[in-house]
N, CA, C and O atoms as CSV, one atom per row, in Angstrom:
chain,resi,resn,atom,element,x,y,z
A,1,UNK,N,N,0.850,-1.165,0.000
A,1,UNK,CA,C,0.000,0.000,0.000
A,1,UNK,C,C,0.904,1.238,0.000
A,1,UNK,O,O,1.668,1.351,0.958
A,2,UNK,N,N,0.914,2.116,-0.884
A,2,UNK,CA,C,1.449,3.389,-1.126
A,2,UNK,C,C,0.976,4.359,0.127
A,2,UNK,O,O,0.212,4.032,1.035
A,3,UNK,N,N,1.511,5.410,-0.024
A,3,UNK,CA,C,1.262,6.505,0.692
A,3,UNK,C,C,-0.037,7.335,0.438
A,3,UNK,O,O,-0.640,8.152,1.135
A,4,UNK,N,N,-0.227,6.882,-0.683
A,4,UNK,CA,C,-1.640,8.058,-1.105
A,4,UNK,C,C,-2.479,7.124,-0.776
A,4,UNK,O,O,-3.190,7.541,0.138
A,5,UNK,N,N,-2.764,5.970,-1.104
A,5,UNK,CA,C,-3.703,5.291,-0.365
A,5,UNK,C,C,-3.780,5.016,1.092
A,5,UNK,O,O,-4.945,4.736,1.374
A,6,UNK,N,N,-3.129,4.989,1.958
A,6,UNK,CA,C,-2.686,4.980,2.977
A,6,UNK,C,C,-3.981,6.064,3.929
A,6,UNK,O,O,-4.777,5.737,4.809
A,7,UNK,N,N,-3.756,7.209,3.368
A,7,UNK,CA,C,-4.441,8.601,3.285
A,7,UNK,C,C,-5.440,8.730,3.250
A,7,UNK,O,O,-6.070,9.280,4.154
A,8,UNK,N,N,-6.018,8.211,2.058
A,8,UNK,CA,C,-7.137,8.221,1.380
A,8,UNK,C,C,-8.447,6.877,2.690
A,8,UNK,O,O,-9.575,6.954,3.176
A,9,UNK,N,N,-7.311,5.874,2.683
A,9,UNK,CA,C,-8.119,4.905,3.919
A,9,UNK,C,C,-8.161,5.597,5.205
A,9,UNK,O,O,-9.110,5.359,5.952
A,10,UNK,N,N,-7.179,6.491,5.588
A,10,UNK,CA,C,-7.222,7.088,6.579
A,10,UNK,C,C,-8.129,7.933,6.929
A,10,UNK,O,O,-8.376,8.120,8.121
A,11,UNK,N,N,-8.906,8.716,5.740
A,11,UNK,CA,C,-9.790,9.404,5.877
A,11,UNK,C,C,-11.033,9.039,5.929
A,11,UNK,O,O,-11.836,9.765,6.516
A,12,UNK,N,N,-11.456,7.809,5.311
A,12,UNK,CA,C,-12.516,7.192,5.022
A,12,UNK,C,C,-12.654,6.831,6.597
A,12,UNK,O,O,-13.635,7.180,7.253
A,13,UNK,N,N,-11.769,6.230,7.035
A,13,UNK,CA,C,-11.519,5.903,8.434
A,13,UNK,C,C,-12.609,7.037,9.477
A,13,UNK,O,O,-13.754,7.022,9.930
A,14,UNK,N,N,-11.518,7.863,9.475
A,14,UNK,CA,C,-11.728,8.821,10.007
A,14,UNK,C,C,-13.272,9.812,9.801
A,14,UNK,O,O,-13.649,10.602,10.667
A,15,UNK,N,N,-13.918,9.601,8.672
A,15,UNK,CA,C,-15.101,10.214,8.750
A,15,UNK,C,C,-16.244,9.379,8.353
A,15,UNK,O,O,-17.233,9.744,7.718
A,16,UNK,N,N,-15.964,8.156,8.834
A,16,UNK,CA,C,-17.166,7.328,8.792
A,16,UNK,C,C,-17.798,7.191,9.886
A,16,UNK,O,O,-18.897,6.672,9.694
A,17,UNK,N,N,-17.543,7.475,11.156
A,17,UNK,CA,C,-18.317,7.524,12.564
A,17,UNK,C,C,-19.195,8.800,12.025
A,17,UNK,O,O,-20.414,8.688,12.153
A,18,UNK,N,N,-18.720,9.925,11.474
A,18,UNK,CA,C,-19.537,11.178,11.536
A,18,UNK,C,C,-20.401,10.592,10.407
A,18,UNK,O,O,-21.584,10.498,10.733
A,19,UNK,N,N,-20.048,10.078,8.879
A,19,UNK,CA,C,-21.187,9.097,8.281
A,19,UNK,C,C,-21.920,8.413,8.814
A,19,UNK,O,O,-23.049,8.678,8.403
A,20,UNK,N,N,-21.937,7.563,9.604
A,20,UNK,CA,C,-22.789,6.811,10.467
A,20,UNK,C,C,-23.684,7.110,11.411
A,20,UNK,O,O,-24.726,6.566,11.777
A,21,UNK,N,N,-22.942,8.331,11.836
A,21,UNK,CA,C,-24.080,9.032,12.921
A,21,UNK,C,C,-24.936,10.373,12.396
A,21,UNK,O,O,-25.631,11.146,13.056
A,22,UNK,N,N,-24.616,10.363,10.905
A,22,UNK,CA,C,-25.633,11.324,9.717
A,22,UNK,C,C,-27.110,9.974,9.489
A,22,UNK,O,O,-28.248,10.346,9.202
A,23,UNK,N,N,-26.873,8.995,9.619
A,23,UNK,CA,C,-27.732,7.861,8.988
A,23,UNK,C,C,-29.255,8.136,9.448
A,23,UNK,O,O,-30.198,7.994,8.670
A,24,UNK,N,N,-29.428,8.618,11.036
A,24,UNK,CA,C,-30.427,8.928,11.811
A,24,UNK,C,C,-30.463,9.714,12.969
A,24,UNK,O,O,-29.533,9.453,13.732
A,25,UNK,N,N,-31.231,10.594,13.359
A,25,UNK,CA,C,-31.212,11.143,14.731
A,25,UNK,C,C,-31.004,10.352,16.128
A,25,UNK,O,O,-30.701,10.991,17.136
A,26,UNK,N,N,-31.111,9.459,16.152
A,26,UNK,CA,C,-30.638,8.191,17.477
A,26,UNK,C,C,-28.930,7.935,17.040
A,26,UNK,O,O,-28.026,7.859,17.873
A,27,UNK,N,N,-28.821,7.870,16.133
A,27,UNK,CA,C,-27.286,7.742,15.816
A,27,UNK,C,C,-26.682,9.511,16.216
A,27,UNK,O,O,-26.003,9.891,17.171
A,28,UNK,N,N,-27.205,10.216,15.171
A,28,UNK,CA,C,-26.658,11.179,15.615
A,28,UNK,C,C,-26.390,11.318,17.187
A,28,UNK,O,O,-25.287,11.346,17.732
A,29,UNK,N,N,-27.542,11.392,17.740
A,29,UNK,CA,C,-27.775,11.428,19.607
A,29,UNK,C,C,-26.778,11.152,20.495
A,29,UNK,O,O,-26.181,11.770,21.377
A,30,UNK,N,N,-26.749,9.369,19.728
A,30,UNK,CA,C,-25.325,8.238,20.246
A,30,UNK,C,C,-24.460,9.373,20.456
A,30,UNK,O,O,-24.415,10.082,21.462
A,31,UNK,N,N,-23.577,9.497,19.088
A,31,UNK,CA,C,-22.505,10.165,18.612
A,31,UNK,C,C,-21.879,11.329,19.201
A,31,UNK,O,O,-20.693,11.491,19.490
A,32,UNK,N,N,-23.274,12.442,19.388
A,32,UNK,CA,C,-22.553,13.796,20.057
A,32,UNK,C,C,-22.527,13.231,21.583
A,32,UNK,O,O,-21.760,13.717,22.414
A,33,UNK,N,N,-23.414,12.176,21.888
A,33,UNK,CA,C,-23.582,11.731,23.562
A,33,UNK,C,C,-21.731,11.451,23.938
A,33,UNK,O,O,-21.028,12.007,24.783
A,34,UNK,N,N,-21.360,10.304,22.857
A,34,UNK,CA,C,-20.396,9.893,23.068
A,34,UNK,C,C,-19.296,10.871,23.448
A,34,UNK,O,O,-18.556,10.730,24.421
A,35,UNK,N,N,-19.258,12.089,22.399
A,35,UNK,CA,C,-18.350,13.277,22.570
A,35,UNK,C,C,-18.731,14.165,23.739
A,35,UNK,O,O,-18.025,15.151,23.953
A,36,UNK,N,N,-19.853,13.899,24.576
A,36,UNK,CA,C,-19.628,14.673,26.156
A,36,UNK,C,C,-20.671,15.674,25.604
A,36,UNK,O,O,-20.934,16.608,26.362
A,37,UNK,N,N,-21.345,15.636,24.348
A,37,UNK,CA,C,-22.631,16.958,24.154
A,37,UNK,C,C,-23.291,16.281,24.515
A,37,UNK,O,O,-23.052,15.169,24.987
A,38,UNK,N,N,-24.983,17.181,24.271
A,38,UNK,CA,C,-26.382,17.279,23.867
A,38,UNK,C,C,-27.065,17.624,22.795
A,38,UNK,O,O,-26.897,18.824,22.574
A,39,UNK,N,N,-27.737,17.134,22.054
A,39,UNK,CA,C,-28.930,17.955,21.263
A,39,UNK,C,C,-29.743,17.227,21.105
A,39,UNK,O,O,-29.825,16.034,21.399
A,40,UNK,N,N,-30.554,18.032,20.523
A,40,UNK,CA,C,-32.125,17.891,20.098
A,40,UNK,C,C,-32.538,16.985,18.750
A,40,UNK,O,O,-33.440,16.157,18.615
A,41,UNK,N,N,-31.705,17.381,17.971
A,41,UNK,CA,C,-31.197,16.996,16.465
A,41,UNK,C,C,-30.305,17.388,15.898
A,41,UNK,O,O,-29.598,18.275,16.375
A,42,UNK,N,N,-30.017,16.696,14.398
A,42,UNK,CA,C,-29.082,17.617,13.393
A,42,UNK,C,C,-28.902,18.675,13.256
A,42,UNK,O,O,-29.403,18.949,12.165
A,43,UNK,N,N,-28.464,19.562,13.692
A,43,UNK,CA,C,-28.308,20.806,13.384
A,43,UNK,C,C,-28.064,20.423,11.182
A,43,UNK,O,O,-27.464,19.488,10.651
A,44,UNK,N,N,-28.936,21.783,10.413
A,44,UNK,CA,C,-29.158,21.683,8.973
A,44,UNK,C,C,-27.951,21.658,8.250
A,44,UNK,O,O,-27.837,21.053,7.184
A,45,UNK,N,N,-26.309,22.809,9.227
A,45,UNK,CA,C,-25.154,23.018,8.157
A,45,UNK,C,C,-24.721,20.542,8.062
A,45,UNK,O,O,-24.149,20.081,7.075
A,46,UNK,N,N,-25.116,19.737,9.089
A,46,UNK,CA,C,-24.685,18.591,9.385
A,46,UNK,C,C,-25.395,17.592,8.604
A,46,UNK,O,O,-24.985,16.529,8.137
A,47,UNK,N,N,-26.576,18.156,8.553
A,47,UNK,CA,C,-27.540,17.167,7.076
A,47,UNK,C,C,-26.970,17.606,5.880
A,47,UNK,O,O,-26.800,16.749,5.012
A,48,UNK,N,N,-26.673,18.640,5.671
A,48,UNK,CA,C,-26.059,18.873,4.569
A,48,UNK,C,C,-24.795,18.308,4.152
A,48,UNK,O,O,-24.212,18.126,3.084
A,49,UNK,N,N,-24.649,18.163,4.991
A,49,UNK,CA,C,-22.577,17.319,5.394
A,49,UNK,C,C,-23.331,16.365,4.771
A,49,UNK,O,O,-22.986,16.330,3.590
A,50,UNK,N,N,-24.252,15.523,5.016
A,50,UNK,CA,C,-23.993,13.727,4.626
A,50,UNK,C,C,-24.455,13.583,2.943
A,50,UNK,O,O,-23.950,12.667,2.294
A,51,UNK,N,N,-25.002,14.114,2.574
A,51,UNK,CA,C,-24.691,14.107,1.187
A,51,UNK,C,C,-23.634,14.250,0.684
A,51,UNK,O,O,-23.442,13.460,-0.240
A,52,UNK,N,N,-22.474,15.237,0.978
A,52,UNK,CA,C,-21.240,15.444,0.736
A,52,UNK,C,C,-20.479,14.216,1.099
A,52,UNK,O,O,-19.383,14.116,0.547
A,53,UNK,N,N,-20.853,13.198,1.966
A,53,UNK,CA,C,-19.932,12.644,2.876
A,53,UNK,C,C,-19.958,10.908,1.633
A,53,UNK,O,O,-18.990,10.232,1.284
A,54,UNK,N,N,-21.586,10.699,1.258
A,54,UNK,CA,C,-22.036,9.741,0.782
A,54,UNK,C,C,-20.903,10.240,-0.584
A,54,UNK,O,O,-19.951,9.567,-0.977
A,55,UNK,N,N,-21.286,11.433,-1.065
A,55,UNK,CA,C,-20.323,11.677,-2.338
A,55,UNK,C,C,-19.005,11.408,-2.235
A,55,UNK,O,O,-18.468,10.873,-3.205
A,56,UNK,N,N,-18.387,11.650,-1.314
A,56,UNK,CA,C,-16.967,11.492,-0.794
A,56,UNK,C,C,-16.720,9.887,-0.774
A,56,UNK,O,O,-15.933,9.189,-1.413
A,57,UNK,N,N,-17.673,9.577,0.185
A,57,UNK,CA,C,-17.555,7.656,0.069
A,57,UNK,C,C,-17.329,7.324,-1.360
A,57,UNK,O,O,-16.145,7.096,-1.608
A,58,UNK,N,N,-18.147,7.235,-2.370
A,58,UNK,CA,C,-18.265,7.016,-3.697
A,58,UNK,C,C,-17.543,6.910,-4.593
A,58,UNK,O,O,-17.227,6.109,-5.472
A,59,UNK,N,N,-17.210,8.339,-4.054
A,59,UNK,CA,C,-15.223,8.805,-4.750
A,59,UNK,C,C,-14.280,7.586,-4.154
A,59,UNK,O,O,-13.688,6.766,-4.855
A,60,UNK,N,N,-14.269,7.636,-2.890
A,60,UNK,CA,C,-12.987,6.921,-2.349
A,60,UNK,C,C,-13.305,5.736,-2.599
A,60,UNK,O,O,-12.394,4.928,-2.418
A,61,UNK,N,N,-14.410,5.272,-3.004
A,61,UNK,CA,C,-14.677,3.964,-3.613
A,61,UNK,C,C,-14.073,3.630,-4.747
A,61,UNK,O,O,-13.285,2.685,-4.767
A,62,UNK,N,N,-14.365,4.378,-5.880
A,62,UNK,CA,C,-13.976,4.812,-7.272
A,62,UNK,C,C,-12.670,4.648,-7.128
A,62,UNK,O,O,-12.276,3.736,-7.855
A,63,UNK,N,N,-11.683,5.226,-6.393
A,63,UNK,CA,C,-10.481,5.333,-6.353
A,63,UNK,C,C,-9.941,3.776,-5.771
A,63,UNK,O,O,-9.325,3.004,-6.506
A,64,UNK,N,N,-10.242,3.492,-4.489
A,64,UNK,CA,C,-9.575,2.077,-3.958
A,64,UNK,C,C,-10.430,1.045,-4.186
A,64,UNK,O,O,-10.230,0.063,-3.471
A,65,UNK,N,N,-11.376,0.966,-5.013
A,65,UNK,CA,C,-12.002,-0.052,-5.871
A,65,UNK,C,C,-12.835,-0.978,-4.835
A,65,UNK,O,O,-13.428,-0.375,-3.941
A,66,UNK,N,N,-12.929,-2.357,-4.875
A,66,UNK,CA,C,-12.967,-3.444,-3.378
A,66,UNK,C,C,-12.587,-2.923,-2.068
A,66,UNK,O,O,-13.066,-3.240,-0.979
A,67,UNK,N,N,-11.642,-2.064,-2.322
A,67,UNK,CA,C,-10.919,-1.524,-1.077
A,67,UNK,C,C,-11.698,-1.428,0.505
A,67,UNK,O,O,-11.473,-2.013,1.565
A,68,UNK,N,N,-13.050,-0.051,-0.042
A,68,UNK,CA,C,-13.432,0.180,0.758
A,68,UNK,C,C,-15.041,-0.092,0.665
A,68,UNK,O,O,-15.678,-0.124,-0.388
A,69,UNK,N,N,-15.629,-0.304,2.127
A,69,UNK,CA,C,-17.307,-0.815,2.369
A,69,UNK,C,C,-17.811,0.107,3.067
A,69,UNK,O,O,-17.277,0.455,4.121
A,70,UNK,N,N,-18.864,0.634,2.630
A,70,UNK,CA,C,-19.370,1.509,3.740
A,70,UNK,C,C,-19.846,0.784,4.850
A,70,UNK,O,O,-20.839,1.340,5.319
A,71,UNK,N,N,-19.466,-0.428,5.563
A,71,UNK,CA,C,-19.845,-1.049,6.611
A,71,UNK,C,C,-18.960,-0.717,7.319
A,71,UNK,O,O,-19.100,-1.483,8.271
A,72,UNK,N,N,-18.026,-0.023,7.557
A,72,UNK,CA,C,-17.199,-0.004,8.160
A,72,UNK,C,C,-15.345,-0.616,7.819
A,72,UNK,O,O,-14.333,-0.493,8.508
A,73,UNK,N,N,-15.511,-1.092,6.829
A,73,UNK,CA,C,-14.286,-1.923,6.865
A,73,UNK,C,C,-13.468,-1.007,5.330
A,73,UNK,O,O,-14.056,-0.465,4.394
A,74,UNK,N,N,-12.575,-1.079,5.475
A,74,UNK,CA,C,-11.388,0.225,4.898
A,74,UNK,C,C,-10.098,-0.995,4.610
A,74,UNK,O,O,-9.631,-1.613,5.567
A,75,UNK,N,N,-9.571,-1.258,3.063
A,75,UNK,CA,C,-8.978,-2.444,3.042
A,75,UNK,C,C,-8.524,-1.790,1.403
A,75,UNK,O,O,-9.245,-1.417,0.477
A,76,UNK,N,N,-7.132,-1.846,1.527
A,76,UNK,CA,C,-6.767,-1.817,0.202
A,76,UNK,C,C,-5.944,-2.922,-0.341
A,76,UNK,O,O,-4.910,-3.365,0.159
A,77,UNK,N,N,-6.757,-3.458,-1.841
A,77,UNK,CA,C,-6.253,-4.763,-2.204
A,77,UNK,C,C,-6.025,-4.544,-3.499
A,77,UNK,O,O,-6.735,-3.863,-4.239
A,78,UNK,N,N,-4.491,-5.431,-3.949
A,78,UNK,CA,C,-3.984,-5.143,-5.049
A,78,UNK,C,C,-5.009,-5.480,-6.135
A,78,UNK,O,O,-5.775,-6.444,-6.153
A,79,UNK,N,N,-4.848,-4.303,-7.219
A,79,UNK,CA,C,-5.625,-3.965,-8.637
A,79,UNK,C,C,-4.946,-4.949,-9.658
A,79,UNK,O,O,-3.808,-4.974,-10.125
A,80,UNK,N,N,-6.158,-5.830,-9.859
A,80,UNK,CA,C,-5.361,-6.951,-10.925
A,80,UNK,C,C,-4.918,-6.450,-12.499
A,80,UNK,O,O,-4.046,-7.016,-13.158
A,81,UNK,N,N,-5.575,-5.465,-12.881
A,81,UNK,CA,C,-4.713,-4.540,-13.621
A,81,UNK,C,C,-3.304,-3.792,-13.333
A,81,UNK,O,O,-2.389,-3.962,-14.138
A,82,UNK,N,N,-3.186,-3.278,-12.627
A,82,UNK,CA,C,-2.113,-1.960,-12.601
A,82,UNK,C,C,-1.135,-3.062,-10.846
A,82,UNK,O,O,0.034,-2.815,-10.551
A,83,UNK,N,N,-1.877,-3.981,-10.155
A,83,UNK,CA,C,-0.726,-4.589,-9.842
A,83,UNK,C,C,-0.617,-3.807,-8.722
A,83,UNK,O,O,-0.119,-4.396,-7.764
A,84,UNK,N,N,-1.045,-2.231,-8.474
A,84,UNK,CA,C,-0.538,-1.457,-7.291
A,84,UNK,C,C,-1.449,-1.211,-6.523
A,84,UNK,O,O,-1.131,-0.326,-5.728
A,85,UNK,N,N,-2.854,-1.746,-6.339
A,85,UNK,CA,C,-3.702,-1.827,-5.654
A,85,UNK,C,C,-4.557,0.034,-5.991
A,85,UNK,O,O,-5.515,0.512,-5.383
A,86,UNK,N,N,-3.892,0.560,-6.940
A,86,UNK,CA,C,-5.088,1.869,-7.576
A,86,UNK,C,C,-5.652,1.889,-8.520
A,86,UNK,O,O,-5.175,1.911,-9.654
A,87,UNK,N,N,-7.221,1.885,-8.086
A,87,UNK,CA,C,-7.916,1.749,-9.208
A,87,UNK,C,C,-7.769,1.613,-10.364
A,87,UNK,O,O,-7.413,2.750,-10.673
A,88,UNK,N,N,-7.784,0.638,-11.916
A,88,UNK,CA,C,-7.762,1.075,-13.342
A,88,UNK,C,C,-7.759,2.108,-13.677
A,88,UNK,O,O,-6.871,2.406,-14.475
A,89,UNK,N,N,-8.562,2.994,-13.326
A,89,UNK,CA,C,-9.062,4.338,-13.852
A,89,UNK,C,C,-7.837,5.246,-13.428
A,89,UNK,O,O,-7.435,5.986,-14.325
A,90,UNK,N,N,-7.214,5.314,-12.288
A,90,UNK,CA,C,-6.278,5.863,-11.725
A,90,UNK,C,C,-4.915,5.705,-12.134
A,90,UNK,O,O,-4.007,6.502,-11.900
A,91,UNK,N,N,-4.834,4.655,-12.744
A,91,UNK,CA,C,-3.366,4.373,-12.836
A,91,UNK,C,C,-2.724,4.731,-14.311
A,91,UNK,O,O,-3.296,4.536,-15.383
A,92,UNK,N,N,-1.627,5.203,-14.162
A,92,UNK,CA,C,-1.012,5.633,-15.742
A,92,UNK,C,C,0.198,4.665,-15.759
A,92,UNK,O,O,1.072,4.626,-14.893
A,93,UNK,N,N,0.133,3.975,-16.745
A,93,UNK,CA,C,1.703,3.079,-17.129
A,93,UNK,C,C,2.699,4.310,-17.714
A,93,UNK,O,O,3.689,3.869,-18.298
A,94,UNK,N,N,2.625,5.429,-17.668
A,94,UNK,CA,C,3.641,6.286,-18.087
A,94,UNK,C,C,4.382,6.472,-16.293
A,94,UNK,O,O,5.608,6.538,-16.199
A,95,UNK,N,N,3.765,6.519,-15.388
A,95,UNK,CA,C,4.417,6.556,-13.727
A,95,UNK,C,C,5.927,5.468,-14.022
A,95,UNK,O,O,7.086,5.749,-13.715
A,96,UNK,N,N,5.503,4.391,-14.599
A,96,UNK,CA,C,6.222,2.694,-14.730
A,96,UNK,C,C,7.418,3.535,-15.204
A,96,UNK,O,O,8.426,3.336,-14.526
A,97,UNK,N,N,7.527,4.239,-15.991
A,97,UNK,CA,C,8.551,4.578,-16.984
A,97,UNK,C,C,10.227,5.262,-16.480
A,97,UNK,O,O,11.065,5.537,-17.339
């Protein structure tokens, strides 16, 4: 696993609890409970986040292929094309050169 992927899982990592706790207001609840807040609900700028967030998943899908599940699990596995575990779409055989 390269460095840019590395990153890229790292982030997925990293903002899938806040994905997960966009899914519903009881999740949300969980979530800020867990961090020592309160509220009522989503605050609107945070619903707006999870569309962005689902788009973001999608992407980082696109990019590490199998890699990543929105279940939670973040896994980068070599690309039987390009051999370096980045996406077909991603990879240039001019890098090889």
């Amino acid at each position: 696993m390269d460095t840019f992927q590395n990153i890229l899982v790292e982030i997925g990592r990293a903002l899938l609890p806040l994905k997960n706790a966009l899914i519903s207001e009881e999740n949300f609840y969980s979530f800020v409970l867990d961090l020592g807040w309160e509220t009522e609900s989503i605050p609107q700028p945070l619903q707006s986040l999870s569309s962005r967030l689902d788009i973001l998943f999608l992407e980082l899908q696109a990019i590490l292929g199998d890699g990543i599940s929105l279940d939670g699990s973040l896994t980068i596995q070599p690309d039987s094309v390009s051999g370096s575990g980045v996406h077909p779409s991603f990879y240039s055989p001019e890098i090889d050169k």
